[in-house]
C-alpha positions, 0 to 999 in steps of 0.5 A: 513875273512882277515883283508885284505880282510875286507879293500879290502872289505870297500876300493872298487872303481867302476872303470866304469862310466855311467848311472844307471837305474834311469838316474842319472851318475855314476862317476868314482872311486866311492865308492862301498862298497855295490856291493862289500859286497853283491857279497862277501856274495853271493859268500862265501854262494854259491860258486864263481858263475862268472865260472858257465859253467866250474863248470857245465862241470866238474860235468858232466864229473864225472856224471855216472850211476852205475846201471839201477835203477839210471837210472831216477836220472841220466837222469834228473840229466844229461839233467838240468846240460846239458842245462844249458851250453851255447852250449847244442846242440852238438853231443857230450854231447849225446855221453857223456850220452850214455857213463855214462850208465852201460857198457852193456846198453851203448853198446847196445845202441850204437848198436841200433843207429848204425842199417842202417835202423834206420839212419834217426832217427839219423839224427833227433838227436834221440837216442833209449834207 
C-alpha cells in the first residue's frame, strides 16, 4: 500500500451527521479512521464490491456451455449469477441461456419454443430443454 493511501487511510473524515444505532449523534468531519480501514481490508481481499451488478453482468456475458456434459455447471452456475441482478425477471437473460447452449442444442430449442401449439407454455415464462 501507498504512503498515500496509508494517509488517506488514518486522515479519513465522515462527511454525514446523524444518529448511529445506540442514539447518540454523529457529528460532522468526524474522524473515521476504522470504517475507512475495514472497507480497505475488505475491498483488497475481495474485490471492489460497491459495482457488484455489473461485475455480475459481465461474467454472465462470457459464461458458455461448450458441450452437454457442462451442462449441469452451466445451468447452476448461470441461474445463482442470474438472481443475484436487481432485474433478474427479464426476457432477455432467458434468451442469454439459450444462447450459451452448444449450437445445436440452442437451436433446437429455439424450435421447440417456437412450436404454435406450445404458445401457452411461453407465456408462462417456461422453456423446454
Amino acid at each position: 500500500m501507498t504512503l498515500d493511501a496509508k494517509a488517506a487511510i488514518i486522515n479519513a473524515k465522515a462527511t454525514v451527521e446523524g444518529v448511529d444505532n445506540l442514539g447518540f449523534s454523529l457529528v460532522k468531519n468526524r474522524e473515521d479512521v476504522v470504517y475507512t480501514l475495514v472497507l480497505t481490508i475488505l475491498e483488497h481481499f475481495s474485490g471492489r464490491f460497491t459495482n457488484q451488478y455489473e461485475t455480475i453482468r459481465s461474467l454472465l456475458n462470457d459464461l458458455r456451455c461448450r458441450h452437454l456434459g457442462e451442462f449441469r455447471w452451466y445451468k447452476d452456475t448461470y441461474l445463482s449469477r442470474v438472481m443475484e441482478l436487481f432485474k433478474n425477471g427479464l426476457e432477455f437473460w432467458k434468451a442469454k441461456f439459450i444462447d450459451g447452449l452448444p449450437s445445436l442444442f440452442a437451436e433446437r430449442t429455439a424450435w421447440f419454443n417456437n412450436l404454435p401449439k406450445q404458445r401457452a407454455c411461453q407465456e408462462a415464462n417456461t422453456y423446454f430443454y
